[in-house]
Backbone as numpy.savetxt, mean C-alpha at the origin, in Angstrom:
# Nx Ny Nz CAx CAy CAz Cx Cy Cz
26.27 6.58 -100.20 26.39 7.54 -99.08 25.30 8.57 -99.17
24.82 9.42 -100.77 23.65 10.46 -100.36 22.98 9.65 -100.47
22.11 8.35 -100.75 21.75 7.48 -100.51 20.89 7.17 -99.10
22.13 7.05 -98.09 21.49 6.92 -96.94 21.75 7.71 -96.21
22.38 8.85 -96.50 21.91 10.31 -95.89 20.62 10.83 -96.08
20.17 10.56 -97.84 18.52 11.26 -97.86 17.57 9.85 -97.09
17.75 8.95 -96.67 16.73 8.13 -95.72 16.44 8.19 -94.49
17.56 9.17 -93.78 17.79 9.60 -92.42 17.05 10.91 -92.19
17.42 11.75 -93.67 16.66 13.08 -93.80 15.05 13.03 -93.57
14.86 11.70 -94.39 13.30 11.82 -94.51 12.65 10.79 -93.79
13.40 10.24 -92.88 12.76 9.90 -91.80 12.74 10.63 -90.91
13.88 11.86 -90.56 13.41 12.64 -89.32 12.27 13.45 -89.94
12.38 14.24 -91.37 11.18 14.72 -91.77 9.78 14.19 -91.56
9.78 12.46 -91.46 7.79 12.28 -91.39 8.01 12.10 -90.42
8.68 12.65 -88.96 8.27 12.49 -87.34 8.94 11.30 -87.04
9.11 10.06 -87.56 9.84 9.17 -86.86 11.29 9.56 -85.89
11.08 8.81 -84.84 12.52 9.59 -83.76 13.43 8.46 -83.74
14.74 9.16 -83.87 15.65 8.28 -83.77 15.67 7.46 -82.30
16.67 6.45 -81.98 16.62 5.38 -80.97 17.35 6.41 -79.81
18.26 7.52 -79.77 18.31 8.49 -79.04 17.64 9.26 -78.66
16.58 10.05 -79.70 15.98 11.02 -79.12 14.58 10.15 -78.17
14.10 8.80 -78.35 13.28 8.39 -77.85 13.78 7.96 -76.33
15.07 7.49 -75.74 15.16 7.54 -74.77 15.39 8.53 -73.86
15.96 9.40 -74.60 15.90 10.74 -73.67 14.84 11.49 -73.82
13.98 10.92 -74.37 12.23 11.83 -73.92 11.96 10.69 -72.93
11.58 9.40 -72.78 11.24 8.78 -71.45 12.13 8.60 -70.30
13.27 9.31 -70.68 14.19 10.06 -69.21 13.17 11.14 -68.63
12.88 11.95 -69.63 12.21 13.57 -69.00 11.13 12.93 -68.43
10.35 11.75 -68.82 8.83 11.80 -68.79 8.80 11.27 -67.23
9.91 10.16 -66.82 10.31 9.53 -65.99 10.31 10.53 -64.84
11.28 11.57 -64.86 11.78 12.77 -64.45 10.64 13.64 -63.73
9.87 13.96 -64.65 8.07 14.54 -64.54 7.37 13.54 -63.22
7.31 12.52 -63.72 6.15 12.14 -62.87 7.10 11.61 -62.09
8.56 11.04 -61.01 9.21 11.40 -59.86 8.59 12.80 -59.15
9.10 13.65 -59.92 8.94 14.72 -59.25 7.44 15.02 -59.01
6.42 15.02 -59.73 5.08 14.97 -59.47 4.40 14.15 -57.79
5.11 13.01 -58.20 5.11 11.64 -56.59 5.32 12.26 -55.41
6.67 13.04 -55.49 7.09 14.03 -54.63 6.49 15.22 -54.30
5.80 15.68 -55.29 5.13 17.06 -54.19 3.91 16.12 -53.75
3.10 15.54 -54.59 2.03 14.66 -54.02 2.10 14.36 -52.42
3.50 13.60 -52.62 3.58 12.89 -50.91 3.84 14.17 -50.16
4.78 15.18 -50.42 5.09 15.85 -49.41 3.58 16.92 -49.11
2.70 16.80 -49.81 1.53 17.57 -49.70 0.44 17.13 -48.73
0.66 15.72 -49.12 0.24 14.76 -47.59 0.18 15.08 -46.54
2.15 14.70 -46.52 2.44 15.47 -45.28 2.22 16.41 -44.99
2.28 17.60 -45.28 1.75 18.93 -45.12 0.31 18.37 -43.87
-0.65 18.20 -44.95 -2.08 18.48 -44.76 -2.03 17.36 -43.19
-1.29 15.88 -42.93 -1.41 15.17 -41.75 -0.61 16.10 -40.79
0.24 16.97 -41.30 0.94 17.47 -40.18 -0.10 18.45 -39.52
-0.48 19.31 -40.47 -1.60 20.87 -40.21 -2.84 19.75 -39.75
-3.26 18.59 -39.57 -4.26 18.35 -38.95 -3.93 17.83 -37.57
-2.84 17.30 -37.49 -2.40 16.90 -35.95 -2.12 18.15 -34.92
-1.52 19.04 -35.55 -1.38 20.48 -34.98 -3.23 21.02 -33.99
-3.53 21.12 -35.34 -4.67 21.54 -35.48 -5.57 20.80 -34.29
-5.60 19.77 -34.13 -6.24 18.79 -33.05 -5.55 18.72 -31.62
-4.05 19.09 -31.75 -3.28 19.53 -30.74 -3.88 20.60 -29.95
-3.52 21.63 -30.74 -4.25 22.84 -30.39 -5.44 23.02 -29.74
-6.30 22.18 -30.43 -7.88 22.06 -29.84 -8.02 21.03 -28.42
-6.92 20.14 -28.42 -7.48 19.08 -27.13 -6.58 20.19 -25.84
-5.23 21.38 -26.39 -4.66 22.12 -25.07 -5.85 23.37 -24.86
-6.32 23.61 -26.07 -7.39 24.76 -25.63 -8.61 24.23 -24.65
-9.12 23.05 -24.78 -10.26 22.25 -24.41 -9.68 22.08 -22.71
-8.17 21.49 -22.26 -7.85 21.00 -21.34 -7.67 22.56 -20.27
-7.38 23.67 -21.09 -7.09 24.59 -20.43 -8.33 25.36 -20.06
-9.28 25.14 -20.61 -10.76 25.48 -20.60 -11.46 24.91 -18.99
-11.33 23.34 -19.45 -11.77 23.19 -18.44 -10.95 23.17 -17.01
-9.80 23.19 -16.87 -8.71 23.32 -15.94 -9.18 25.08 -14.93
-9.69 25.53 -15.97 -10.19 26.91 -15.47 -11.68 27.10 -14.86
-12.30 26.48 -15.52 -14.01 26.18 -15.39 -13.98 26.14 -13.58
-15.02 27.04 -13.15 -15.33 26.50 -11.92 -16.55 25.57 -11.91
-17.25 25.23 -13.30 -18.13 24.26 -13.28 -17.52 23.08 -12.49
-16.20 23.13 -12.83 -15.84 21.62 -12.14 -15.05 22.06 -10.94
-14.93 22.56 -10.43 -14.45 22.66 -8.34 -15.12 21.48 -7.65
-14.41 21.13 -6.68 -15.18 19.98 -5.77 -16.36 20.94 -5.28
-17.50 20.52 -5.25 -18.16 20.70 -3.92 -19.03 20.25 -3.41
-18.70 18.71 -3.60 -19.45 17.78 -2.88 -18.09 16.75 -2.24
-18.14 16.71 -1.28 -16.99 15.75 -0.50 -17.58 14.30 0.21
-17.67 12.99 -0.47 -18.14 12.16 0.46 -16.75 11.22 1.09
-16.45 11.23 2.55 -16.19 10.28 3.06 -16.23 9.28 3.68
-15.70 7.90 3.07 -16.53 6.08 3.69 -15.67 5.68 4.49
-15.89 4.70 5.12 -14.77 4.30 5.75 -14.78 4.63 7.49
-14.96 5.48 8.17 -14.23 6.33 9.21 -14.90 5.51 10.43
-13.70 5.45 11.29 -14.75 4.51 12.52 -13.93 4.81 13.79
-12.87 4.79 13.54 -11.64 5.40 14.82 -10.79 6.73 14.08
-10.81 7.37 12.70 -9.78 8.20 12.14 -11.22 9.78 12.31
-10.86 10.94 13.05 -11.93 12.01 13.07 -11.88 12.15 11.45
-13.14 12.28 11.55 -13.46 13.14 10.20 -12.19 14.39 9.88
-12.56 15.52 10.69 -12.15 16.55 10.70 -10.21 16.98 10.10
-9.48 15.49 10.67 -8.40 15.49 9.80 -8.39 14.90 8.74
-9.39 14.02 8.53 -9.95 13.98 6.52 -10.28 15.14 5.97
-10.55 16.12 6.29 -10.90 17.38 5.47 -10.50 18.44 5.66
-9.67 17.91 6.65 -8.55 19.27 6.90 -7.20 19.23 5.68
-7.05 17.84 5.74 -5.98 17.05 4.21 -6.30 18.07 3.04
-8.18 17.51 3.14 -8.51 17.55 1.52 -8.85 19.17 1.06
-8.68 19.98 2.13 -8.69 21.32 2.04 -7.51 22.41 2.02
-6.01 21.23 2.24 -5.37 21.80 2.07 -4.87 21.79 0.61
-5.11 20.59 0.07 -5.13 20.70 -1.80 -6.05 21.22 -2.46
-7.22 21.38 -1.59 -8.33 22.38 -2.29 -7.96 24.04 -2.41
-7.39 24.31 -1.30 -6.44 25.43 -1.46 -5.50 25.95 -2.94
-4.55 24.74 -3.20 -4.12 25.11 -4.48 -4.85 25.01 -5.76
-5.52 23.96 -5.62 -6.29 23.22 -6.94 -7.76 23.14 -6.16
-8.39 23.75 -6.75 -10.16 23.02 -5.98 -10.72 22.24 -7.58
-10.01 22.38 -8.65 -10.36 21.88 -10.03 -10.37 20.40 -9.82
-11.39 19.71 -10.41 -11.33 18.42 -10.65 -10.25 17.89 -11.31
-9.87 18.61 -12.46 -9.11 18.32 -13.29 -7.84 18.63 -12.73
-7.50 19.53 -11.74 -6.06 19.96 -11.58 -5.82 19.23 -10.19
-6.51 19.19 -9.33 -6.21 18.22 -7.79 -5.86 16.50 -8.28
-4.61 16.74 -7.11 -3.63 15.64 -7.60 -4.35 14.69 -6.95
-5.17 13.76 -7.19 -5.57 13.00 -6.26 -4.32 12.04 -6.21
-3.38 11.75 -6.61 -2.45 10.60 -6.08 -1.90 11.01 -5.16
-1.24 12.70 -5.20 -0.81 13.23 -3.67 -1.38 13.29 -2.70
-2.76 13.74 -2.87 -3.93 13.56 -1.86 -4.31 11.85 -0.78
-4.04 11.18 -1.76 -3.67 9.67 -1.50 -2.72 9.45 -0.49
-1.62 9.93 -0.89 -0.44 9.68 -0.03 -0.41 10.50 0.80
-1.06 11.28 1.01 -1.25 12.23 2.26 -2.01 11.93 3.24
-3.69 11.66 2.59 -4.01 10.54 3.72 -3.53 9.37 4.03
-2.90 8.78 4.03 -2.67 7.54 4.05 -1.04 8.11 5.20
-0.69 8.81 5.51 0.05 9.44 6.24 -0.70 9.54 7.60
-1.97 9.57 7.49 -2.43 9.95 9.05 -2.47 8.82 9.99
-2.74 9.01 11.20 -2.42 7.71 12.00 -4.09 7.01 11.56
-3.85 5.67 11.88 -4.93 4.46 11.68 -5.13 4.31 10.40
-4.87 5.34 9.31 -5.27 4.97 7.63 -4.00 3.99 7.13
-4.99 2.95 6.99 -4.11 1.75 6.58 -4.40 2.19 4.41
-4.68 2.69 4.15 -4.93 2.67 2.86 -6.50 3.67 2.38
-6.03 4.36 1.31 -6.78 5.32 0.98 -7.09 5.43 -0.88
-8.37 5.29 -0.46 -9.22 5.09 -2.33 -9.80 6.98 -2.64
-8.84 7.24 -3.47 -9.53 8.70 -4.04 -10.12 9.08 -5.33
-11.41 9.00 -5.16 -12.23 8.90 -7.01 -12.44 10.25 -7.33
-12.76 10.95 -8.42 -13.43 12.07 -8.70 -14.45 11.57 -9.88
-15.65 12.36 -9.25 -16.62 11.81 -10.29 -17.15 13.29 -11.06
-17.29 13.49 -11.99 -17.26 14.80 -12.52 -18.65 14.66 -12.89
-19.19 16.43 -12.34 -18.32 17.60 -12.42 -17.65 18.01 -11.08
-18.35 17.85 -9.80 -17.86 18.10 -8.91 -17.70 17.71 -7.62
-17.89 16.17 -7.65 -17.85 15.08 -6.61 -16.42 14.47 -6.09
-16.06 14.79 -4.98 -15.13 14.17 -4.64 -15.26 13.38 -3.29
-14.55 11.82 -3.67 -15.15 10.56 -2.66 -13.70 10.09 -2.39
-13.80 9.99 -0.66 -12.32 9.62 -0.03 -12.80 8.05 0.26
-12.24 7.10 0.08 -12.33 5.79 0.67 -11.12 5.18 1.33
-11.81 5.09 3.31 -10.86 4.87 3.69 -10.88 3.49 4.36
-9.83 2.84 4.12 -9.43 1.54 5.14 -8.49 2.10 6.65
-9.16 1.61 7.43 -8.62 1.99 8.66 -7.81 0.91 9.26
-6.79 0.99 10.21 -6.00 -0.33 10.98 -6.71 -0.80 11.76
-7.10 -2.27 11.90 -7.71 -2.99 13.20 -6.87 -3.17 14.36
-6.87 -2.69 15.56 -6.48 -2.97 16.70 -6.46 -4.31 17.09
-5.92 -5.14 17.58 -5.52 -6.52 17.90 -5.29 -6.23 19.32
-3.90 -5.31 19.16 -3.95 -5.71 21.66 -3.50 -4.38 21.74
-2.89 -3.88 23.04 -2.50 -2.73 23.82 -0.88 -3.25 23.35
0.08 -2.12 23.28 1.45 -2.47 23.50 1.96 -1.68 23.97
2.73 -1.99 24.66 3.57 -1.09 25.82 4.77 -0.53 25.82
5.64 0.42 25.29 6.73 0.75 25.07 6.77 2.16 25.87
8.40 2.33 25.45 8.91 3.37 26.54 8.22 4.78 26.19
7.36 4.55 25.14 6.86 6.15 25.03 5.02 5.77 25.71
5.33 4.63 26.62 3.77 4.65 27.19 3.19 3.04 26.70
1.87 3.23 26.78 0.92 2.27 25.81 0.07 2.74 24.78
-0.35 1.86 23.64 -0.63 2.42 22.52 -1.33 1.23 21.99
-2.19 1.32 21.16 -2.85 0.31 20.20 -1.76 -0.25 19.10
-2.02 -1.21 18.85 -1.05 -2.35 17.81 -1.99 -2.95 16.50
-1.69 -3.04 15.44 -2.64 -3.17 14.63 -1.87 -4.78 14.17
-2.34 -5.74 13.23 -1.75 -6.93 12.70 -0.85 -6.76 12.05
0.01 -5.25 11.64 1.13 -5.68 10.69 2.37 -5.01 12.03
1.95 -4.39 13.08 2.84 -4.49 14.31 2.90 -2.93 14.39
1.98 -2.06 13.32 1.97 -0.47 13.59 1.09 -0.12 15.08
2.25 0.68 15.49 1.78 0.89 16.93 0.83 2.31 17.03
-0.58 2.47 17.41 -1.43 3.39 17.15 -1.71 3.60 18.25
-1.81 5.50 18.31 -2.35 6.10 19.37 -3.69 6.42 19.99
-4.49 6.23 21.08 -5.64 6.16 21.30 -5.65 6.95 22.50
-6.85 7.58 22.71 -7.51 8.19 23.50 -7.72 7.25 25.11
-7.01 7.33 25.93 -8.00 5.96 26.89 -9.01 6.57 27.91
-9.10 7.83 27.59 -10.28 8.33 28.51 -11.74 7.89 27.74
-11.89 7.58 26.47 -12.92 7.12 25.36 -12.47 5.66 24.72
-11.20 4.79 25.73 -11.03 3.66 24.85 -12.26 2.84 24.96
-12.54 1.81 24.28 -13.53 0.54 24.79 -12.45 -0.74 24.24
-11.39 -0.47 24.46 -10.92 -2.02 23.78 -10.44 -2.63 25.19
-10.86 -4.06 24.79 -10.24 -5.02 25.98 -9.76 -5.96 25.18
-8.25 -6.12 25.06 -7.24 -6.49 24.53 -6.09 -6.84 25.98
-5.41 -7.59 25.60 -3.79 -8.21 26.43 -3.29 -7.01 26.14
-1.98 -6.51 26.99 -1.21 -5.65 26.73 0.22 -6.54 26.37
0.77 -6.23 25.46 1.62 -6.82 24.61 3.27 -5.93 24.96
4.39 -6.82 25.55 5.56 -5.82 25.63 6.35 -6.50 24.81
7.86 -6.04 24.60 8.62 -6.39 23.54 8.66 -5.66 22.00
7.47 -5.10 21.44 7.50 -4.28 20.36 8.27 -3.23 20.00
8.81 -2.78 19.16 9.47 -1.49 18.89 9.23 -0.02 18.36
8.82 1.03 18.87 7.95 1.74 18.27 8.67 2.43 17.41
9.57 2.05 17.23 10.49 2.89 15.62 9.64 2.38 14.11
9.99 3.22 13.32 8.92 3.07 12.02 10.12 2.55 10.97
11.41 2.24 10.90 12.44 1.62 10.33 12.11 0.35 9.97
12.62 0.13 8.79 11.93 -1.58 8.15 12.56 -2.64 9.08
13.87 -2.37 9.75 14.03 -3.14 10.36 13.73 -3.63 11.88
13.01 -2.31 12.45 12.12 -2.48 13.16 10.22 -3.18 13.11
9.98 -2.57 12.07 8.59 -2.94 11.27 8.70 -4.58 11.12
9.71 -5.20 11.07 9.91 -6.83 10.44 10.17 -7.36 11.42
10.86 -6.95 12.78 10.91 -7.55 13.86 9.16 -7.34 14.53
8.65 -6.20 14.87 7.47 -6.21 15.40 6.56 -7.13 14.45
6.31 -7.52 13.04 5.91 -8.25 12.22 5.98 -9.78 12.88
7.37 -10.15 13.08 7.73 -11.70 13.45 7.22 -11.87 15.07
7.10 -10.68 16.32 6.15 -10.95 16.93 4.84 -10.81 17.52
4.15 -10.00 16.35 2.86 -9.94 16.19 2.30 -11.50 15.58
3.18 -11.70 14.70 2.92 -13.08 14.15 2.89 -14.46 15.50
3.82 -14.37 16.10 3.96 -14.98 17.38 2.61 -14.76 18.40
2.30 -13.77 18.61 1.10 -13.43 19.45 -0.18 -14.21 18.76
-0.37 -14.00 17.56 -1.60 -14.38 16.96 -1.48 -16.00 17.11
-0.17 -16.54 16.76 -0.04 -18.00 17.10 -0.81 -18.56 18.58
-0.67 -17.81 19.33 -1.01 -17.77 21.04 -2.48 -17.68 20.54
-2.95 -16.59 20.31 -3.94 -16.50 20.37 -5.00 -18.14 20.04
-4.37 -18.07 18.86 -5.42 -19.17 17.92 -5.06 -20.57 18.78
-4.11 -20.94 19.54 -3.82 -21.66 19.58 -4.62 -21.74 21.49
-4.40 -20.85 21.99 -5.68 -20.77 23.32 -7.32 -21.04 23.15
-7.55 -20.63 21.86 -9.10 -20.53 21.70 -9.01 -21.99 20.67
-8.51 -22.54 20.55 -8.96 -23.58 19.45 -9.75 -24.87 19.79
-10.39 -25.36 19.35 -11.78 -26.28 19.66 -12.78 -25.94 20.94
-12.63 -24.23 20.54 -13.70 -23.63 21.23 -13.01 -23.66 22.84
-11.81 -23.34 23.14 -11.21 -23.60 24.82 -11.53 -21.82 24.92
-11.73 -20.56 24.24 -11.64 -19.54 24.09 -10.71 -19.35 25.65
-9.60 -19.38 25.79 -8.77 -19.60 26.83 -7.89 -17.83 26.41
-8.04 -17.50 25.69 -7.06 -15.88 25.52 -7.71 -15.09 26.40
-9.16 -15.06 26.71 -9.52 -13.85 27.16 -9.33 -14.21 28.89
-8.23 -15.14 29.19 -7.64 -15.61 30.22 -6.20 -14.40 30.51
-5.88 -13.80 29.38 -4.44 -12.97 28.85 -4.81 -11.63 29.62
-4.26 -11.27 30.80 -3.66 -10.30 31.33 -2.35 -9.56 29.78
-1.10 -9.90 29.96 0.15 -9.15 29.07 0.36 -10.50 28.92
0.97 -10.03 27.79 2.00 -11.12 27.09 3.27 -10.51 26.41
4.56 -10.88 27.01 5.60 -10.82 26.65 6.56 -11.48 25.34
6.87 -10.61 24.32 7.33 -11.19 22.96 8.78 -10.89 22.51
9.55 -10.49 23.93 10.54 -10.07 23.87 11.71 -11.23 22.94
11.43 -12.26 23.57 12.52 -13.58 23.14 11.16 -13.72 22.17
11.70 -14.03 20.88 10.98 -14.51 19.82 10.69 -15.93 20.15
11.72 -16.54 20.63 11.87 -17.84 20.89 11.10 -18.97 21.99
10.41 -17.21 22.53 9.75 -18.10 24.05 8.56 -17.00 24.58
6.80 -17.49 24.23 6.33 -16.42 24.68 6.01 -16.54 25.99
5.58 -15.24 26.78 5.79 -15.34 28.56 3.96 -14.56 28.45
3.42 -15.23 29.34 2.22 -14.36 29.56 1.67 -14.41 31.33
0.86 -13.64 31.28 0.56 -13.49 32.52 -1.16 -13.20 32.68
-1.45 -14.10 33.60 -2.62 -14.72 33.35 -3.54 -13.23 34.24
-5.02 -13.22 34.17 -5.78 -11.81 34.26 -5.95 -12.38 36.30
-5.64 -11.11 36.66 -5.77 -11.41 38.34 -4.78 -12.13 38.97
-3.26 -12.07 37.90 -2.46 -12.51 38.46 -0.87 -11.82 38.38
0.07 -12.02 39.06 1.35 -11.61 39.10 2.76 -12.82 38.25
2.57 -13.78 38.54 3.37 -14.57 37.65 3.45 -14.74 36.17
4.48 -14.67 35.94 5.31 -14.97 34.58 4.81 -16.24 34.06
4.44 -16.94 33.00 4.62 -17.99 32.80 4.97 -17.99 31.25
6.19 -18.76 31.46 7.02 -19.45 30.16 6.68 -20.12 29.47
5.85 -20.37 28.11 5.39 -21.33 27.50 6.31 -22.03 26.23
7.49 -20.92 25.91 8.00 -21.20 24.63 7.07 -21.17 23.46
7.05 -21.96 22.20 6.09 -21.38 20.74 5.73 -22.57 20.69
5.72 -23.97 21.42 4.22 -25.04 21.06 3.99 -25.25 21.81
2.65 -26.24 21.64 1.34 -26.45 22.85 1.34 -25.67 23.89
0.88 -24.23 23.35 0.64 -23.19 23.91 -0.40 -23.48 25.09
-1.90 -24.00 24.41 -2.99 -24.42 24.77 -2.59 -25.30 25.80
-2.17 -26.46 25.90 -1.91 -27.11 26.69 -1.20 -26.57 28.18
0.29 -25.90 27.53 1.28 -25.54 28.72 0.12 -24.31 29.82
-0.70 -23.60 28.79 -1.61 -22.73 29.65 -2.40 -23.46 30.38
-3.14 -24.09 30.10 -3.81 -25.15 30.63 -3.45 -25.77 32.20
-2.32 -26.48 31.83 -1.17 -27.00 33.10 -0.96 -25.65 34.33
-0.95 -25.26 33.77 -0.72 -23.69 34.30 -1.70 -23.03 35.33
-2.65 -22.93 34.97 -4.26 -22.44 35.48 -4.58 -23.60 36.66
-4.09 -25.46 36.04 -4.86 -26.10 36.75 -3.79 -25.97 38.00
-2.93 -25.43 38.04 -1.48 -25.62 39.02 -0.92 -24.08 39.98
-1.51 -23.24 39.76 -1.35 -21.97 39.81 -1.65 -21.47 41.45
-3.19 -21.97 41.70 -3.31 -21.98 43.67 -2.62 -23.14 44.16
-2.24 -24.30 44.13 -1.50 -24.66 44.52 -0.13 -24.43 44.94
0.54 -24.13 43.36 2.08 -23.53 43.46 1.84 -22.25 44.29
1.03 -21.14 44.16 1.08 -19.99 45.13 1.20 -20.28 46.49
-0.06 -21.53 46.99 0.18 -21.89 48.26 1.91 -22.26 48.87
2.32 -23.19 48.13 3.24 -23.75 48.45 4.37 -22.84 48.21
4.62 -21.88 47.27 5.44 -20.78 47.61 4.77 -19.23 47.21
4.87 -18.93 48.56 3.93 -17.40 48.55 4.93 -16.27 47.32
6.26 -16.73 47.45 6.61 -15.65 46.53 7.18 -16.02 45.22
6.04 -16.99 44.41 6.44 -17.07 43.45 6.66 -16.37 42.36
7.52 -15.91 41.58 7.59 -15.04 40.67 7.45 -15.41 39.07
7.70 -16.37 38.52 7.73 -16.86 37.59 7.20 -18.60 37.52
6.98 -19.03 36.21 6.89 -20.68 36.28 7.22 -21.09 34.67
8.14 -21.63 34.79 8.52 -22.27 33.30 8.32 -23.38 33.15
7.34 -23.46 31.61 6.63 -24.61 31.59 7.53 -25.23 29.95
8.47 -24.99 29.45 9.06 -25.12 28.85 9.49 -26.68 28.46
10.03 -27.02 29.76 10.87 -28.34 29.68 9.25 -29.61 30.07
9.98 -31.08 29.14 8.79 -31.39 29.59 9.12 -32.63 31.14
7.98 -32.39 31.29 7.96 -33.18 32.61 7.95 -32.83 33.55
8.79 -31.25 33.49 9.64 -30.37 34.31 9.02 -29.26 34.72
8.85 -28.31 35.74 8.27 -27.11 36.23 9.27 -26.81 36.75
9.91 -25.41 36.24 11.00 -24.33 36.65 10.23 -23.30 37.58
10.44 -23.47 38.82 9.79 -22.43 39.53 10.90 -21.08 40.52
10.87 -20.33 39.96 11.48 -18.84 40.03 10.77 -18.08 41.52
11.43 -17.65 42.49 10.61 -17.49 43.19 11.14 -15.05 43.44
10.50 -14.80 44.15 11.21 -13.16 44.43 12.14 -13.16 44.93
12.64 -13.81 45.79 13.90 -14.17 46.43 15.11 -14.43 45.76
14.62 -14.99 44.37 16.22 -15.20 43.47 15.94 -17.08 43.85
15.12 -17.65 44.15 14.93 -18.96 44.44 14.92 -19.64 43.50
15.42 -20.83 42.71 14.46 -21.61 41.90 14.94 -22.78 42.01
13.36 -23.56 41.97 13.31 -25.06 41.82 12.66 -25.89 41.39
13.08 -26.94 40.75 12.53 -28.15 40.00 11.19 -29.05 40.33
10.19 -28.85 39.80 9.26 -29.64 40.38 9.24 -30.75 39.01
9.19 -31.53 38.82 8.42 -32.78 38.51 6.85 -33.00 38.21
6.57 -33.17 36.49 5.33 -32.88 36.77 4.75 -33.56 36.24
């Protein structure tokens, strides 16, 4: 027993460590460098946080800089496009957002967008800013196709069935006058004038095709019945019924038959060319009768 009490003595005496005290020193050491890892990383963070700030700071000071700058105000205005829309309500628009914002940086051009594009004939509107102080309107305007006639008058008609207002003391268009359209701006109006604008253009292409250019024969044309277009030929008073095929043709029949049928009844009012074989003749009187044809 003192034996191997003095071997314990004099091994802790020459520094050797017991199998306890050596694991609980590479607990502490363990302990140390955890915690070391930890301020390390969180020091990181620190320094990525204070540099994102820092760059924050600098891109709102930079944005607010130039947001203020009158280096950048519009003051060059080009507008493309214009052929029936006045200038003058293009820059009456773009002066009323110049009013709040004249900054390049602060004028909304997407509102500006949708503002022109609000005026009558702007079918679509391109708004660029070219910095420092260029601002360019690009406009698409509506093409006129025919005259249409509704209860608030006559008016220009463009291909998607928007009914546009015109000047006719300065018109130059020679177009058919078109009835049946709806001048309400409701989608479900917009889709009916759509289905017979679509109908008209059928007429059209279908008069002029292998070069007969037979439309500019079109006094009005009636699109009331989707189902049946009615036109009325230039220098004349009768109706004629063609229905939606062989347009070309039934017009045709029509033209070659027209002083005749007048002769033979002075008050003809209508002629339906609908049925085949058949000529429905409508007279002012409330008359009608079957010709054979």
């Amino acid at each position: 027993m003192e034996r191997h009490l003095e071997r314990n003595l004099s091994g802790f005496v020459s520094g050797r460590s017991s199998p306890i005290l050596g694991k609980q020193r590479a607990r502490e050491v363990s302990r140390v460098k955890s915690l070391k890892e930890v301020m390390v990383r969180g020091l990181k963070i620190c320094l990525a946080a204070s540099a994102v700030l820092s760059l924050a700071f600098s891109v709102y000071s930079i944005r607010v800089t130039l947001k203020r700058s009158h280096h950048f105000d519009v003051a060059v205005r080009e507008i493309l496009g214009l052929h029936y829309v006045p200038e003058s309500l293009v820059v009456m628009r773009i002066q009323e957002f110049e009013e709040l914002h004249k900054n390049l940086f602060v004028l909304d051009i997407d509102q500006l967008r949708r503002s022109l594009e609000a005026l009558p004939w702007v079918k679509e509107a391109i708004v660029q800013r070219t910095f420092p102080d260029k601002l360019t309107i690009h406009i698409l305007e509506r093409v006129p196709i025919a005259f249409a006639r509704s209860e608030q008058g006559t008016s220009l008609v463009d291909e998607e069935g928007i009914l546009l207002e015109y000047d006719p003391n300065t018109s130059t268009f020679d177009f058919p006058v078109l009835s049946g359209l709806e001048p309400e701006l409701d989608q479900a109006s917009l889709a009916r004038n759509k289905r017979r604008i679509a109908l008209y253009r059928s007429l059209i292409q279908s008069l002029d095709e292998s070069g007969a250019a037979l439309s500019r024969d079109l006094s009005e044309v009636y699109l009331e019945d989707i189902g049946n277009v009615c036109v009325i030929a230039n220098e004349d008073t009768v109706l004629v019924h063609l229905g939606i095929e062989n347009l070309q043709e039934k017009f045709r029949r029509y033209l070659a038959m027209s002083r005749e049928l007048k002769q033979k009844y002075p008050l003809l009012d209508s002629v339906d060319l609908r049925y085949q074989n058949q000529v429905v003749i409508n007279t002012a009187g409330g008359k009608i009768t079957n010709e054979m044809n």
